[in-house]
N, C-alpha and C positions, 0 to 999 in steps of 0.2 A: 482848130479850137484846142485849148490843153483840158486835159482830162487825167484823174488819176485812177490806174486801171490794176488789179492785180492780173500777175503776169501767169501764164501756163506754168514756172516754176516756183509759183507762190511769193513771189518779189513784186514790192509796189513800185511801180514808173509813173512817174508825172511827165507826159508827155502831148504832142501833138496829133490828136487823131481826126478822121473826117468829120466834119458834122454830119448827123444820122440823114438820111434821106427819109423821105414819110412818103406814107403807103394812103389812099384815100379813106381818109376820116381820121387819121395819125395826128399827135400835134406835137408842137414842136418846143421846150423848154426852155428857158434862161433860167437858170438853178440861182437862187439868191441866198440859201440855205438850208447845208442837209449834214443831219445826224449822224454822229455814228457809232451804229445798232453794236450790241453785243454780238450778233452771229459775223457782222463785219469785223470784230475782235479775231474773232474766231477761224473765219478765212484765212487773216493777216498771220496767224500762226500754222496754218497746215490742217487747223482739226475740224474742220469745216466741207465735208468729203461728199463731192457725189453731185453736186452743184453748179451750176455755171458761174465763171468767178469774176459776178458783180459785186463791186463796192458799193454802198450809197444807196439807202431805199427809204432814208426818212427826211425826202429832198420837198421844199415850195420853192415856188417859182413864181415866173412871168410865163403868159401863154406867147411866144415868139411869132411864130407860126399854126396856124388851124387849115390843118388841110381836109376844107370838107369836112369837119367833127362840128355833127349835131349840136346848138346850142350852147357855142364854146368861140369865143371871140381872143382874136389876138388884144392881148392886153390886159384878159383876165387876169387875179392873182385865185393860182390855185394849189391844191395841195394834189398829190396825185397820189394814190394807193398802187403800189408796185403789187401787190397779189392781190387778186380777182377769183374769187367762183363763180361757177356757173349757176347755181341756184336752184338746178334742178336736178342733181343725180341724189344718189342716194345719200351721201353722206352730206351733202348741204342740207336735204330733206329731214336730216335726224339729228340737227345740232353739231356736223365736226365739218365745215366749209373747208377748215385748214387742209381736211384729207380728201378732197376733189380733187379730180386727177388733172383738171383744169385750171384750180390755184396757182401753180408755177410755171404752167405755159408760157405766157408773156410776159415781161421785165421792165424795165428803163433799158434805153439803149444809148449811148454805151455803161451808164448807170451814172449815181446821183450825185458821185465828185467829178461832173463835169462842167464843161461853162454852159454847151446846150445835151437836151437829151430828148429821145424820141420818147411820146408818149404813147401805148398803141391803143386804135380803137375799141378792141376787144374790150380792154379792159373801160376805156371809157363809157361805152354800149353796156357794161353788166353793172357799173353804176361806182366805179372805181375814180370819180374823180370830186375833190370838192372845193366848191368857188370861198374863196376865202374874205369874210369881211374887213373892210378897208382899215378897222381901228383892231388889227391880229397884225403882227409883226410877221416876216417872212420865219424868225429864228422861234418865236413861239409854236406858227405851224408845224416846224419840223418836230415836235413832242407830240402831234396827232397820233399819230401812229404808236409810241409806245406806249402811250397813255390808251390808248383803245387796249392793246394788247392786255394793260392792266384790270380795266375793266371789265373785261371778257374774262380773266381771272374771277374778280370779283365776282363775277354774277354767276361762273360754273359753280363754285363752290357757295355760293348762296349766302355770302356775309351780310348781315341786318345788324342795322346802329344796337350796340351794347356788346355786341359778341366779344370773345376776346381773340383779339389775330396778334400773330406776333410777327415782327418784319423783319428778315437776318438782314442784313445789310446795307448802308443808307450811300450808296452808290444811285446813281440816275434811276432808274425805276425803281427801287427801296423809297428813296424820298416821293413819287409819284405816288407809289401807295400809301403812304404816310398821308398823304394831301388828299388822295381821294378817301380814305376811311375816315375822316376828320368831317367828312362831307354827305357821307349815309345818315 
């Protein structure tokens, strides 16, 4: 399958790698459209340190393959959340999920600029995946994700219709928050 991968010397190849293999309760992906994130900017340039170097984490798709995942049929269309907490340490416990030591565990394999990508059950199990309805475009789902991130924004700093927010920049999530504060 071709997939586009950043390389261990920071250079993107579009190339042929295996389809993922899946582990029981894994599923298996057809990416039909996936985003791409600012910290994938970010990679693509070097300043992105520390990290496993996946591209693509704002991917929908087709469910390909269901190996054995709970309540998950091939042919679903679904959006897949690439980071997952656990829910129950401390830091999920007090409002910061993002700082579970279990958030970045598990990925897309080999990530979301591919043709298929493994989904892992972990994260499906912690509640990491969602069924997309049939009148949502594959290319809409893939804004799930940064639009959550906006509104998670939104709600730490506790914006209510009339406040006044100011937006710097009307790049992809500038304009989302534009849309969502239009909407409080």
């Amino acid at each position: 399958m071709k997939a586009v991968l950043l390389d261990e010397d920071g250079k993107v190849s579009y190339r042929n790698v295996p389809t993922p293999k899946l582990q029981k309760g894994d599923i298996l992906v057809e990416m039909e459209a996936c985003g791409l994130c600012g910290s994938d900017v970010e990679k693509l340039h070097g300043r992105y340190k520390g990290v496993p170097p996946i591209i693509g984490h704002e991917a929908a798709g087709i469910v390909a393959k269901a190996n054995n995942a709970k309540g998950i049929e091939e042919g679903d269309r679904i959006f897949p959340h690439h980071h997952v907490p656990c829910y129950k340490c401390y830091y999920c416990k007090n409002g910061s999920p993002t700082m579970c030591p279990d958030y970045r565990r598990v990925h897309y394999d080999p990530g979301g600029f591919a043709e298929y990508f493994r989904f892992p059950n972990w994260n499906i199990e912690h509640g990491g995946l969602l069924k997309l309805p049939k009148n949502m475009s594959f290319e809409e789902a893939s804004f799930i994700e940064p639009t959550a991130c906006c509104i998670r924004a939104l709600n730490r700093y506790g914006v209510k219709r009339n406040d006044n927010v100011i937006v710097i920049g009307a790049g992809p999530i500038g304009l989302t928050f534009i849309q969502l504060l239009k909407i409080i």
